[in-house]
Every structure is written in structure tokens, then in C-alpha cells.
C-alpha positions as CSV (number, residue, x, y, z in Angstrom):
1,X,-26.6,-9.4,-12.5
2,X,-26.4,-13.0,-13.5
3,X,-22.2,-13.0,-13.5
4,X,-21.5,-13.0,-8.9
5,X,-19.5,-10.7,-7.9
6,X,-17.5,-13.1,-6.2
7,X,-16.6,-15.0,-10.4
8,X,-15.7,-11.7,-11.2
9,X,-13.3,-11.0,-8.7
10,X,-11.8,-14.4,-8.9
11,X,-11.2,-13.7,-12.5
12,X,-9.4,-10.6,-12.2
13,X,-7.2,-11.5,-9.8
14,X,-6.2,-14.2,-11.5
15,X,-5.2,-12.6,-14.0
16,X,-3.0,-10.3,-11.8
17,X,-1.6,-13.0,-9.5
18,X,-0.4,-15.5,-12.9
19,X,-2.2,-18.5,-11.1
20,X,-5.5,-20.1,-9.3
21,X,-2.9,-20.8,-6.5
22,X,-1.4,-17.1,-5.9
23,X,-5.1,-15.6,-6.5
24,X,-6.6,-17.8,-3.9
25,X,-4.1,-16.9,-1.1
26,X,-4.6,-13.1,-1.7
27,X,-8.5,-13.4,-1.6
28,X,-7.4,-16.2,1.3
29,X,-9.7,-18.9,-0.5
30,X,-8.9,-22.6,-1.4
31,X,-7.1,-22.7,-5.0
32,X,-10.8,-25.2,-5.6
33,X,-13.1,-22.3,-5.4
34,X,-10.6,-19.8,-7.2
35,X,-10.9,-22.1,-10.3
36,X,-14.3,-23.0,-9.8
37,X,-15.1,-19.7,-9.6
38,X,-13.9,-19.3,-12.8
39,X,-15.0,-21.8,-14.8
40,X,-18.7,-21.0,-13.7
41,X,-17.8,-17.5,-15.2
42,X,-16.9,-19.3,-18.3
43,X,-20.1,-21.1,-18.2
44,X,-22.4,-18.0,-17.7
45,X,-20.1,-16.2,-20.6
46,X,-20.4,-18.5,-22.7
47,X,-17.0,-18.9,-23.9
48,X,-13.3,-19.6,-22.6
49,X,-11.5,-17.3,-20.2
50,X,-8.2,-18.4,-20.1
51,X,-6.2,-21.4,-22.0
52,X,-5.1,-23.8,-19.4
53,X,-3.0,-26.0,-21.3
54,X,0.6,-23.9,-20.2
55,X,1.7,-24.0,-16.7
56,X,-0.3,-20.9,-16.1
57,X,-3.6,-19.8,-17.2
58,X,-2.9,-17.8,-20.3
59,X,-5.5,-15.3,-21.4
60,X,-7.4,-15.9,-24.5
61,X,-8.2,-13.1,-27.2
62,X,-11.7,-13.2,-25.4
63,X,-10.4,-13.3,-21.6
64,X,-8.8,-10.3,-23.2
65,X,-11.5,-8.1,-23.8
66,X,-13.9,-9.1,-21.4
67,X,-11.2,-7.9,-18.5
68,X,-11.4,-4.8,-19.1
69,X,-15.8,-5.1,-19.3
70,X,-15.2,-7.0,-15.5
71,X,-12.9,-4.5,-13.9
72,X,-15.2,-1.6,-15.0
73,X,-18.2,-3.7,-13.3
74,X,-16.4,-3.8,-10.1
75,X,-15.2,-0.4,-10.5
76,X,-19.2,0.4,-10.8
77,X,-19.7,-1.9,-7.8
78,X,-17.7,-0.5,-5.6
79,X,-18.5,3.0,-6.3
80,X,-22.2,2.1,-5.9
81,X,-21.2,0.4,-2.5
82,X,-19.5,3.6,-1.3
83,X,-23.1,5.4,-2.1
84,X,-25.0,3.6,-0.4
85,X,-22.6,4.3,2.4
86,X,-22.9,7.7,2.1
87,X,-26.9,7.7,2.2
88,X,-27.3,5.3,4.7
89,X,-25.4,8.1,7.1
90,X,-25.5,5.9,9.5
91,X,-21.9,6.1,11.0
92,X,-19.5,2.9,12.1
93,X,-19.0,3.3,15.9
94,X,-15.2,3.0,15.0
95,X,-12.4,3.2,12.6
96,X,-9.3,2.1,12.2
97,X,-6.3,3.7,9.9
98,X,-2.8,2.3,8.8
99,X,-0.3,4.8,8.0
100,X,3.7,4.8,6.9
101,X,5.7,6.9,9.1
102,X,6.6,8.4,6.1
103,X,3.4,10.3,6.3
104,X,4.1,13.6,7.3
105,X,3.0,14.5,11.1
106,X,1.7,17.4,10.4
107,X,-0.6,16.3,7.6
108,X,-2.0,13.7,10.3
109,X,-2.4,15.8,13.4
110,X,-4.3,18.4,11.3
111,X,-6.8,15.5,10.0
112,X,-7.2,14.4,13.2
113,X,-8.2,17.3,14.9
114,X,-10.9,17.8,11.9
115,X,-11.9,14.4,12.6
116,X,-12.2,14.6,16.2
117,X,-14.3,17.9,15.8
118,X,-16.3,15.8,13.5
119,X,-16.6,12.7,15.3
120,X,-16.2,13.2,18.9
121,X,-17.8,9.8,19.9
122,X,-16.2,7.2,17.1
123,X,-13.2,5.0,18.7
124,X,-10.4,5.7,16.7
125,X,-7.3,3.7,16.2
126,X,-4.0,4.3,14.2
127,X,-1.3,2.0,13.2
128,X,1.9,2.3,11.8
129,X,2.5,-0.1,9.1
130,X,4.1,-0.5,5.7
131,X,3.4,-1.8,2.2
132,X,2.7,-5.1,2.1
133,X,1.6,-5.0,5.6
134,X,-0.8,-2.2,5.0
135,X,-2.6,-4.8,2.4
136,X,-2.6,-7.6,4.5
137,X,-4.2,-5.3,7.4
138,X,-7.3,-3.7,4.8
139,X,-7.8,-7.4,3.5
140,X,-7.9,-8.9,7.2
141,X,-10.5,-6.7,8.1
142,X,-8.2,-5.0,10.5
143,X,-7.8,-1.9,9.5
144,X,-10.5,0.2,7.4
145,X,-8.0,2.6,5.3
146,X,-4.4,2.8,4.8
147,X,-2.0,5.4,3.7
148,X,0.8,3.3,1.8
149,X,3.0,4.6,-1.0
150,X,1.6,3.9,-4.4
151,X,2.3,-0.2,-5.4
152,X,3.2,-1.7,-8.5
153,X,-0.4,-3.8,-8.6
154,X,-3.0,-3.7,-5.8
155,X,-4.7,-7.0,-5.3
156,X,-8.6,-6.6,-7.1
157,X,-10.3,-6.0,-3.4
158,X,-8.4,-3.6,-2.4
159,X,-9.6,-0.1,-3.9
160,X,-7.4,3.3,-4.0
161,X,-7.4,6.6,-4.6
162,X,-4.1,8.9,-5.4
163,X,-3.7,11.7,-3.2
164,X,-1.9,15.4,-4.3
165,X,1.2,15.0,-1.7
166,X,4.3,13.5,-2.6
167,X,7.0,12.3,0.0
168,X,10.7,13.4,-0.5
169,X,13.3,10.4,0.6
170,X,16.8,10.6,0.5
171,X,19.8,8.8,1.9
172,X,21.2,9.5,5.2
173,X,24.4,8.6,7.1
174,X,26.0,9.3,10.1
175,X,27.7,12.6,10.0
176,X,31.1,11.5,11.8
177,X,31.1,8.9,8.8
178,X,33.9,9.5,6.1
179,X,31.2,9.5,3.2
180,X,29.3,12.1,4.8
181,X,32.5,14.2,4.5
182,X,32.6,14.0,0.4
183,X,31.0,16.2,-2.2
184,X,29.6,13.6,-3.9
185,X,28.9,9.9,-3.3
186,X,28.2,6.7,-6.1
187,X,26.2,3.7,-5.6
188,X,30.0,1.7,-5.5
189,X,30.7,3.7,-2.5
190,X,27.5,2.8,-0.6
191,X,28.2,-1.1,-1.0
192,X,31.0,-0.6,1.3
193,X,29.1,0.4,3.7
194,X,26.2,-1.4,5.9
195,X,22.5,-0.8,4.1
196,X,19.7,0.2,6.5
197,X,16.5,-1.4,5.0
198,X,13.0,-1.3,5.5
199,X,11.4,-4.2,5.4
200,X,7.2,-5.8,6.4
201,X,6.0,-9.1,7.9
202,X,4.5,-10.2,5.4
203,X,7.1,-9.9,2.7
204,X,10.3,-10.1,3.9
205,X,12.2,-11.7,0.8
206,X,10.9,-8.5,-1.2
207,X,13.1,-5.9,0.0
208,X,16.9,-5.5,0.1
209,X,18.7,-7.9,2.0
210,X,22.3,-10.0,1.5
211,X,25.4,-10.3,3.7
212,X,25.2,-7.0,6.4
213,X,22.1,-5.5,5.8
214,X,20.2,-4.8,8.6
215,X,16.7,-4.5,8.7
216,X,13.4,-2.9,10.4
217,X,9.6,-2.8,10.0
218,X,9.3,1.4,10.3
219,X,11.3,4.5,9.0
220,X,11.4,5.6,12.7
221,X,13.1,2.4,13.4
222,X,15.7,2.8,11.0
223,X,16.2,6.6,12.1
224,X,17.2,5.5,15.4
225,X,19.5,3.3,14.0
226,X,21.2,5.6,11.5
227,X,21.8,8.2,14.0
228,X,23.7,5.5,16.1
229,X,26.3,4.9,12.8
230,X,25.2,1.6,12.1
231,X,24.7,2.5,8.6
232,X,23.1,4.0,5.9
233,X,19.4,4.4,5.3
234,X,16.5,5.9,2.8
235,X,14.4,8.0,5.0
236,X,11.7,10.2,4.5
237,X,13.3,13.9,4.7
238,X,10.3,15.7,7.3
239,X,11.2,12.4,9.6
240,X,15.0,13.5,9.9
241,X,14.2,17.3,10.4
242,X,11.4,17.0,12.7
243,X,12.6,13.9,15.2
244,X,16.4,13.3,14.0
245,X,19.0,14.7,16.3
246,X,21.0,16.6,14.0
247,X,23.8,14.0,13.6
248,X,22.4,12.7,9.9
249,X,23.5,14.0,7.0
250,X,22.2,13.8,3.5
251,X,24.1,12.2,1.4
252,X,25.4,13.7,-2.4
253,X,24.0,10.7,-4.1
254,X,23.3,11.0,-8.1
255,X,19.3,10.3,-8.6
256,X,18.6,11.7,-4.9
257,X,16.0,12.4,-2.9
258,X,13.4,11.1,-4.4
259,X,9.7,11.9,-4.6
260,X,7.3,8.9,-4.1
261,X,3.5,9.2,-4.6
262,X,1.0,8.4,-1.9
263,X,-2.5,6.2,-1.9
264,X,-5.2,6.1,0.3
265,X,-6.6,2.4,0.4
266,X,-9.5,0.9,1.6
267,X,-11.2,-3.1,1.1
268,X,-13.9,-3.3,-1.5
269,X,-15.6,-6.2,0.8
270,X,-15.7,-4.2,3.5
271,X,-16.3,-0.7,2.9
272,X,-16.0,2.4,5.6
273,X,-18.6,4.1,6.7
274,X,-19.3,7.6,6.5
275,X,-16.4,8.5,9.4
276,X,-14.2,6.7,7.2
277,X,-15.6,8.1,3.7
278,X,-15.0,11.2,5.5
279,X,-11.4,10.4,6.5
280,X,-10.5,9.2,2.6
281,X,-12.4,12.4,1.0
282,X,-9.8,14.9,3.6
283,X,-6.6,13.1,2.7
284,X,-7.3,13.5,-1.1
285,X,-7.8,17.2,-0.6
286,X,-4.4,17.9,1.2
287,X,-1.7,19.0,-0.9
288,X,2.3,19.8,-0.6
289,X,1.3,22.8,-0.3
């Protein structure tokens, strides 16, 4: 293939960051070789990829329709990658996974013990992270798969697959509380009252925040501090039934709980191995069920 992988990639995430600048920090490259990357595309194409007379790159009818030819390259690409993986068989001496605590405990003690059985001599390490964090961690090289909940946009190195569970949240306040008490409860009524948010290193500014809200990096986190009255808090349902303290209570709230979908993600640059393959292949065949 005359077009490198590395154009192509620079290309599409351009075209999901809005900019050369945003693109380069989330493939952590200089905003030079973004664009350069780029414009040698353009070269090898043979036409123009994106108008850069606007603010932004904008792009053209031809940027257009050869997107959608790119992303099914790397599609292709990475699946290949993950092939050769498999037939290589040679397995990665360890893996590491980054999970929400949404994830249900008993979905994860169940794939461990599988995995274990499997792969009694692998070192394996597991991390509790969210969103934005997850990303960061697959991109750094740090961890090889995450569990995350599914994302508006991924960036174009990080690959996913949907799993069959869903996660039920709902709000939660401290049972001695006076809203706890009503029949039902309105998003007016929850403003007087201190928010409980989760929040991630890496992007702070994206989640709720304002005058009283207090924050952590973990449902578990927030939990703990719901069941000491200090507010309000969206929490995954299984984690208040199996490690609350029966002082939450679920609140009447128009709209909730909620059901939120669940990816498994991995890095397109750096692959797992066949232990991790593995891992990926078991969490898409559990189910609510």
C-alpha cells in the first residue's frame, strides 16, 4: 500500500478532532507532522483533502468520499493485525485491563476465574478507571483493554467492540434526607441540593461542576460519600445493592434509572495478544442475562 498507515490515521482524526492541533495531541504528535502527514496524503491522492482557507480544515466534496474509503482501510488493518495475533499464538507474558466500577462484580470475577484457568502463568493487572481516563490509559500503552461506557466519538486508534450488557444508573440520596421521603422528585428539586459527580484526570472541565458540587474519580468513591448525606449521586444500581449499607435510597426521578451501553476497547497500535484477544472475545459473549 503506497498511502502509510500513519497519513491515514492522521487524516481521520482530523477530521474527528476539527483541527491539526486537537488531532496531534490525541495521537501525542507535533501539530507539524499532523499536517504534514496530511498533505503527503494529498500528494499520493492526487487531489485536495480538506479546504484550509477557514479557521479549521473543512472537508472538500472529495475529503468526503474518500473518508469513508480510509476508515474502511484501517478497519481492514486492524482486523488483519488482530489475525495475525491470533496465528502467531504466541501469548504476551502480561495484560493489563481498565474497567469502570460500574462493571458489574460478578461479570468480572466470573471472567477472571476463566482467565486464570486459561492463563495460569500471564501477570495480570486491573485498574479502575473511567472514560476519558480509560482512553488516555489504552493510548499510553498502559493498559491493553478497557471496559468504558460507550463514547460519543473514540479517537481513530482506539478500536471497540459493543458488548450485550447494559448498566442500570439511577439517582441516590441519603435516606434520612427529606427528598428521599417524597413520591416523586423534579430536576428543580435536585438543584437544591449538593450534586455528587464523577469526574476523570484527564477531563475535568467535561463533567458537571458549578458552585457545590463535589467531585470524585470512581462510582465507589461517590457511594461512600452519598451514604454519608453529603449529597446526591448517579450510581450504578448492582454497586448500591451489593456494597451500599442500606442507607441509600432511590430516588422517584422522571427519566430514571437509566440504561447505558458498555464497550470493550483496545489500541489499534498496540494490539493484545492472544490472552488479551481472549479476554475481549469473553466480555462480548456475556449478556444481562
Amino acid at each position: 500500500m503506497r498511502y502509510s498507515p500513519e497519513s491515514l490515521l492522521a487524516f481521520v482524526q482530523t477530521v474527528e478532532c476539527g483541527s491539526f492541533s486537537a488531532a496531534a495531541r490525541v495521537l501525542r504528535k507535533s501539530q507539524s507532522t499532523i499536517s504534514t502527514a496530511v498533505a503527503n496524503l494529498e500528494t499520493d491522492l492526487g487531489f485536495t483533502l480538506f479546504n484550509r482557507e477557514a479557521r479549521s480544515p473543512v472537508l472538500t466534496e472529495n475529503g468526503r468520499r474518500a473518508l469513508a474509503q480510509v476508515r474502511e482501510i484501517l478497519a481492514a488493518s486492524a482486523q488483519l493485525d488482530e489475525l495475525a495475533v491470533r496465528l502467531a499464538g504466541e501469548v504476551e507474558p502480561c495484560l493489563s485491563m481498565a474497567i469502570s466500577d460500574f462493571w458489574q462484580a460478578d461479570y468480572h470475577e466470573s471472567l477472571l476465574k476463566r482467565f486464570a484457568a486459561r492463563y495460569p502463568q500471564i501477570e495480570f493487572e486491573c485498574m479502575i478507571a473511567e472514560d476519558a481516563d480509560v482512553i488516555e490509559l489504552l493510548q499510553a500503552g498502559r493498559a491493553h483493554i478497557g471496559v468504558i461506557r460507550v463514547q460519543s466519538g473514540y479517537p481513530a486508534e482506539i478500536a471497540t467492540s459493543r458488548l450485550q450488557v447494559e448498566v442500570q444508573m439511577a439517582i441516590y440520596l441519603h435516606q434520612d434526607h427529606f427528598l428521599a421521603q417524597q413520591p416523586r422528585v423534579d430536576e428543580a428539586e435536585l438543584k437544591t441540593v449538593r450534586q455528587l459527580s464523577l469526574n476523570t484526570w484527564i477531563e475535568k472541565g467535561r463533567y458537571p461542576s458549578g458552585k457545590g458540587v463535589w467531585s470524585a474519580p470512581s462510582y465507589l468513591l461517590l457511594l461512600e460519600m452519598a451514604e454519608q448525606g453529603f449529597g446526591w449521586s448517579i450510581l450504578p444500581r448492582w454497586l448500591v445493592q451489593q456494597f451500599g449499607h442500606q442507607v441509600l435510597r432511590e430516588l422517584p426521578v422522571s427519566g430514571w434509572p437509566q440504561k447505558i451501553s458498555v464497550d470493550a476497547a483496545w489500541s489499534r497500535h498496540t494490539p493484545p495478544g492472544p490472552a488479551g484477544r481472549w479476554m475481549v472475545d469473553q466480555l462480548l459473549m456475556q449478556t444481562n442475562d
